[in-house]
N, C-alpha and C positions, 0 to 999 in steps of 0.2 A: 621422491615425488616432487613435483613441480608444485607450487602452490604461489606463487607471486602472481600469477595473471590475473588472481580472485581478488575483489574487491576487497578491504579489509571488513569486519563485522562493524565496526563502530559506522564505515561509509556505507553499509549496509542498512544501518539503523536510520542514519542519517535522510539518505534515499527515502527509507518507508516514511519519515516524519515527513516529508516535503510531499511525498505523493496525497496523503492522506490531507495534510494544510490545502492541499492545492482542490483537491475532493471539496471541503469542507467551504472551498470558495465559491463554488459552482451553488451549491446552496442558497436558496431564495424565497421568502415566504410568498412571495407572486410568482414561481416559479411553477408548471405544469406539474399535476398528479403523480405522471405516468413516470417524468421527469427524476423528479423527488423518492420516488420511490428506487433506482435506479442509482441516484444518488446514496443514497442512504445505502444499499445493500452493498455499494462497489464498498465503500468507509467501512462498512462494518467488517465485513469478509476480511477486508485489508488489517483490521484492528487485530482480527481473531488469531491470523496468521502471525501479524507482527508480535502480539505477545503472547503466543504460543513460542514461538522461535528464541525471543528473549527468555525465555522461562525453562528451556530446554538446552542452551546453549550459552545467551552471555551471562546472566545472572549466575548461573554455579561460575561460571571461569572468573566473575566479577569478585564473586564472593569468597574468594583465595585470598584476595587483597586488600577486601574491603571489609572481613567479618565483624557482624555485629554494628556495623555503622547504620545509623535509624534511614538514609535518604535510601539504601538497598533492601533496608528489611519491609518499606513501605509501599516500593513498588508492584510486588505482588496483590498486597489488598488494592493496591487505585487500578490494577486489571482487574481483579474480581470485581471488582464497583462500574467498570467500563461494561463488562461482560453480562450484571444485570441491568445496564440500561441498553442495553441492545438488546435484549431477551424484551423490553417491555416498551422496545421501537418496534421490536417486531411483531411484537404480540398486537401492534394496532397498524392502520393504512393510512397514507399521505391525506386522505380526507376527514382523518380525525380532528378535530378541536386542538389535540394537544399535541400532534406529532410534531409540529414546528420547534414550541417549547423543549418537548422530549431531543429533540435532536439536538437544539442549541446547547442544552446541557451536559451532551455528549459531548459537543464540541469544547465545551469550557475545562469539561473534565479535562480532555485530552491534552487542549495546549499548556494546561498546568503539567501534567506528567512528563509530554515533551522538555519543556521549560527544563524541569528538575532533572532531566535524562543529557540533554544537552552543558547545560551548564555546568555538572556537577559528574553524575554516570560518565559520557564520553570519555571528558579530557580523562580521567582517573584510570580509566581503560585503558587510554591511548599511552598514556604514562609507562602503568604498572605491569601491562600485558601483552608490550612491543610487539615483545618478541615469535608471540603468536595471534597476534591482529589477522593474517593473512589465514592459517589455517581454520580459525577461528571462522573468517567468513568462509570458505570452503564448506564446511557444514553447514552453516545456515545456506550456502545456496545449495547444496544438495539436500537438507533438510524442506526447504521452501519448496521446491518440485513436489514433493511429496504431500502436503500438506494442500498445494493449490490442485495437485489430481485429486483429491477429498475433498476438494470445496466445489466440484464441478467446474472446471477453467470453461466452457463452452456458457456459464451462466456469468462468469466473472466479463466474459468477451462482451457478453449483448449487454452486459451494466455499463462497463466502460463507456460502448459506446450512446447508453441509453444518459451517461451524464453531458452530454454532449448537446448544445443547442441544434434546433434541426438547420439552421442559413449554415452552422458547421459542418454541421453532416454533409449540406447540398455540396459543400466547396470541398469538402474531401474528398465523397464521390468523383468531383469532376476530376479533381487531381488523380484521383485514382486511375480512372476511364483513359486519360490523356496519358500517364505512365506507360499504361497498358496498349494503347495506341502506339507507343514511341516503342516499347521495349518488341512490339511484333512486328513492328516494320523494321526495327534492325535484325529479328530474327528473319524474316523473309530475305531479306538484303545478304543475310551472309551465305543463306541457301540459294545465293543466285534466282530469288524470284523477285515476284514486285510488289507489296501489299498496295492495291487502291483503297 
């Protein structure tokens, strides 16, 4: 079987930190309701999957190499600790008193466990588990399919784009409209008509 064209898992890992860092930047306590809320659920969804995946996939392959070391036996509880502050972001709405708080602490939590994942998980991975870095991510992206069909992908779609300011939205649209423009007038063109 072919497996080199797949990301390796550790670039896999990598990816979901920056996606989520990048989520977490879009966040603004003078930021819209509707926004916020949008925000928050792309972050969480994305937490849910990324340490589900870890928890199913690198963690047992990590823990071949690394048994008994406290930085991998601790990551499991700071996802259960992520997992109930997301149950009780969710359990309130963008207009609560405390959601802002509640989130930021989510956020704090996070980029400590990144931090510890990056520094310390990766390289050790990347080290001790060369040699199936690649099939490694192969699962997680066949695993990840399955996991974002469970999360409703048509809800993750309208978050994405609901963290998105709306002057972005307006210039994407147009970019969009204008693609869409260009790519039908080369399809008429090559049918020998003439789009006006």
């Amino acid at each position: 079987m072919y497996i080199s064209s797949f990301p390796t898992i550790t670039a896999m890992i990598r990816m979901d930190h920056t996606h989520v860092m990048a989520t977490f930047h879009r966040y603004h306590a003078e930021t819209s309701w509707w926004r916020k809320r949008s925000i928050v659920e792309l972050a969480c969804t994305a937490l849910e999957i990324h340490a589900q995946l870890e928890e199913e996939i690198f963690y047992p392959a990590l823990s071949e190499v690394m048994a008994g070391d406290e930085r991998l036996t601790k990551s499991k509880p700071e996802h259960d600790a992520m997992r109930e502050e997301i149950a009780k972001l969710r359990a309130m709405g963008p207009q609560d008193a405390a959601y802002d708080a509640r989130f930021m602490q989510l956020m704090r939590e996070v980029m400590h466990h990144v931090a510890d994942e990056e520094t310390v998980l990766l390289p050790t991975a990347e080290r001790a588990l060369a040699s199936q870095l690649s099939e490694l991510g192969m699962r997680m992206t066949k695993r990840r399919m399955q996991l974002v069909a469970q999360h409703r992908p048509t809800a993750i779609a309208a978050n994405t784009v609901g963290t998105f300011p709306l002057a972005s939205l307006a210039v994407m649209s147009l970019g969009a409209l204008a693609i869409a423009h260009r790519l039908r007038g080369a399809a008429d063109a090559r049918r020998g008509g003439r789009h006006t």
